[in-house]
C-alpha positions as CSV (number, residue, x, y, z in Angstrom):
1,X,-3.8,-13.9,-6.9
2,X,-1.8,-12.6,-4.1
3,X,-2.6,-13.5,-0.7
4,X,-2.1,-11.1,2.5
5,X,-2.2,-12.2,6.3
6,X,-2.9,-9.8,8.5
7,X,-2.5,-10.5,12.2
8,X,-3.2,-8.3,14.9
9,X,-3.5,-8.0,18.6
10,X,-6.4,-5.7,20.3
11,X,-7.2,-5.2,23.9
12,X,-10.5,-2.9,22.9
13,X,-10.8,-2.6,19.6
14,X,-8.6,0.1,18.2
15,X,-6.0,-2.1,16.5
16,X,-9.1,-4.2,14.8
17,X,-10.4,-1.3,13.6
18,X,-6.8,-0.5,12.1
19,X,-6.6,-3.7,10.5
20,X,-9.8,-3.5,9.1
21,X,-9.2,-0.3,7.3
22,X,-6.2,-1.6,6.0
23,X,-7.8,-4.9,4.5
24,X,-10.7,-3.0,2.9
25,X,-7.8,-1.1,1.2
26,X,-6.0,-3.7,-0.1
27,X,-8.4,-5.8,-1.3
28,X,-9.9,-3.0,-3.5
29,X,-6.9,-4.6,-5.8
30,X,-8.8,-7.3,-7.4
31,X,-6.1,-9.8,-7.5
32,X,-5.3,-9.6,-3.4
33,X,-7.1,-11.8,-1.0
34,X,-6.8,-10.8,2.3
35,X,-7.4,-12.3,5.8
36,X,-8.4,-10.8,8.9
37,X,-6.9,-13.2,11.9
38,X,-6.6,-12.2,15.5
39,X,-3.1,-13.2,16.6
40,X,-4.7,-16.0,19.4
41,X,-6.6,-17.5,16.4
42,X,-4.2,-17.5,13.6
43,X,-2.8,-21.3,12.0
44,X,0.4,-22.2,10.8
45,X,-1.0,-22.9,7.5
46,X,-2.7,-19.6,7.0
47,X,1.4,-18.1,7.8
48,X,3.3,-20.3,5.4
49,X,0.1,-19.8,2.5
50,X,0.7,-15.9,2.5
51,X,2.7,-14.1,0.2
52,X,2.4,-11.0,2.8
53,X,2.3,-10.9,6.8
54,X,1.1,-7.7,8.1
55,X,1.7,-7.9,11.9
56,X,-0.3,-5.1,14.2
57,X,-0.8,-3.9,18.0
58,X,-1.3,-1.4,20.3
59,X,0.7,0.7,22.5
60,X,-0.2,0.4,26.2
61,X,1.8,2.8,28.6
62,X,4.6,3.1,26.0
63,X,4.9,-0.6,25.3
64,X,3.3,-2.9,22.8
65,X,1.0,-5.9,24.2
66,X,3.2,-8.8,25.1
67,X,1.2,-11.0,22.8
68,X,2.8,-9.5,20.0
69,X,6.5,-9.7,20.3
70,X,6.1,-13.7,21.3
71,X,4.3,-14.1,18.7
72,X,6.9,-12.7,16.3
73,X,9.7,-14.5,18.8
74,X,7.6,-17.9,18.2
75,X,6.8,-17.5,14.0
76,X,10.7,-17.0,13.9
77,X,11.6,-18.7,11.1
78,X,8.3,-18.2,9.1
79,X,8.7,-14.7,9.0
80,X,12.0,-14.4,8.1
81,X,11.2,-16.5,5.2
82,X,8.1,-14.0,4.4
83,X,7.8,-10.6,3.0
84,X,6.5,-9.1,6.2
85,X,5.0,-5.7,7.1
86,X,4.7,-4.5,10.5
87,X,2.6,-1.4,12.3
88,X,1.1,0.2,15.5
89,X,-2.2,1.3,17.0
90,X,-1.3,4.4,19.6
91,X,-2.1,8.0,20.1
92,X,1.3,9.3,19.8
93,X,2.1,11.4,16.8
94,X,5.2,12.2,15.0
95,X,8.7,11.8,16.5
96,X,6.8,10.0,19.7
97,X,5.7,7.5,17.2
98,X,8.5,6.7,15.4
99,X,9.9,6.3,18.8
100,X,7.3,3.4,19.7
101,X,7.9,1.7,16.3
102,X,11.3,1.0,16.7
103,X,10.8,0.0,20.3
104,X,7.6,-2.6,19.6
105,X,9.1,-5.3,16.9
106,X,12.4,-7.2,18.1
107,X,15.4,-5.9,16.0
108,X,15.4,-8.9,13.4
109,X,12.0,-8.4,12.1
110,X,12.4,-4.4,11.8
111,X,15.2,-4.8,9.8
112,X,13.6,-8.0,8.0
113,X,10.7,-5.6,7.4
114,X,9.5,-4.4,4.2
115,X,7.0,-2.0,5.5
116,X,6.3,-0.3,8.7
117,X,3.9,1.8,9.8
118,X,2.0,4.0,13.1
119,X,-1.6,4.4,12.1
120,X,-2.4,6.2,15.1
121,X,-5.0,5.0,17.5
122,X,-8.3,5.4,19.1
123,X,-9.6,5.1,22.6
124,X,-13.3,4.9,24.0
125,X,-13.2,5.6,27.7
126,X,-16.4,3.4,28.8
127,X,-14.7,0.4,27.2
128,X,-11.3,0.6,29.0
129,X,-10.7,-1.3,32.3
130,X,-10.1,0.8,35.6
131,X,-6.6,0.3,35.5
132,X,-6.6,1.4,31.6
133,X,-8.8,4.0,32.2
134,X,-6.6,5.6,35.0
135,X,-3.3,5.7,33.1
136,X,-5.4,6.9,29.8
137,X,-6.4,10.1,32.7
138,X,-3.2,10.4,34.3
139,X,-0.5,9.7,31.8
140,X,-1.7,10.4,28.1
141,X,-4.1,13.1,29.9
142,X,-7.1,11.8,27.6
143,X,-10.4,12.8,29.1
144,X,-12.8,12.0,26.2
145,X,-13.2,9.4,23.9
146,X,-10.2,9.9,21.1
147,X,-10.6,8.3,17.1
148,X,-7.5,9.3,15.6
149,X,-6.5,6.5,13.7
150,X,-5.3,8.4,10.5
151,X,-6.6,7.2,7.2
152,X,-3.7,8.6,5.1
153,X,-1.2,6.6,7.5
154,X,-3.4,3.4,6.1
155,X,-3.9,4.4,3.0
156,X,0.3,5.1,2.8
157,X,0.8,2.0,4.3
158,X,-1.9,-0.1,1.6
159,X,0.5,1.4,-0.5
160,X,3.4,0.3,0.5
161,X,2.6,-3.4,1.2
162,X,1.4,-3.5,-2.2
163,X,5.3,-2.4,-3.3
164,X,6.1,-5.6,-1.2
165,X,4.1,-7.8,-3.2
166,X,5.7,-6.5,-6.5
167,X,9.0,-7.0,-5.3
């Protein structure tokens, strides 16, 4: 039975949902277990017991949440010895995506990486903070509550880390 961590940051809930998708996905495989661990919660036991770390979070104002890249600076050595996978919650599409997937992991883990994905995002206005809400209005120009995270980008992606686990 294979075994797949997936560890994710979320400010409101986008990224979780994400994650969620994902693990439903994978575990339709009957021999892959998977757990669900919000980065703040995760063990050093449940890192070095997976054959696969799947490492998510969202884009903010073009950057991903610093809780993810000192995560990845502070599991170092963990993940280099893992097969790791790596993706982003955020609204962007295409080109602009891409963009904010090379730009959210540190260099080491992209290239360490055997899967990486944007599986778009999601955003309900009433949730966000004042501060959030204003750059959500002002910068990405959203207005209205926004659910495009993209079930073939998951579904792509369940794919693919179930290459990694073959390999």
């Amino acid at each position: 039975m294979c075994s797949v961590l997936i560890v994710y940051a979320s400010r409101y809930g986008a990224t979780a949902t994400a994650a969620g998708r994902l693990a439903n996905l994978l575990e339709e495989n009957q021999d892959t277990r998977v757990l669900l661990s919000e980065m703040a919660h995760v063990e050093p036991a449940q890192l070095q017991a997976a054959d696969l770390i799947v490492i998510g979070g969202p884009i903010y104002a073009g950057r991903i949440v610093a809780d993810v890249p000192r995560f990845c600076d502070s599991q170092r050595e963990t993940l280099l010895r893992s097969r790791v996978g790596l993706f982003i919650s955020c609204l962007y599409e295409g080109d602009q995506a891409r963009t904010q997937l090379g730009m959210a992991y540190p260099q080491w883990l992209q290239q360490h990486a055997c899967a990486q994905a944007d599986l778009g995002g999601a955003v309900k206005l009433r949730r966000l903070k004042f501060v959030d809400r204003f750059l959500m209005h002002s910068v990405a120009k959203v207005r209205e509550d926004v659910d495009r995270i993209r079930m073939d980008a998951v579904s792509g992606f369940a794919a693919e880390l179930r290459a990694c686990l073959e390999r």
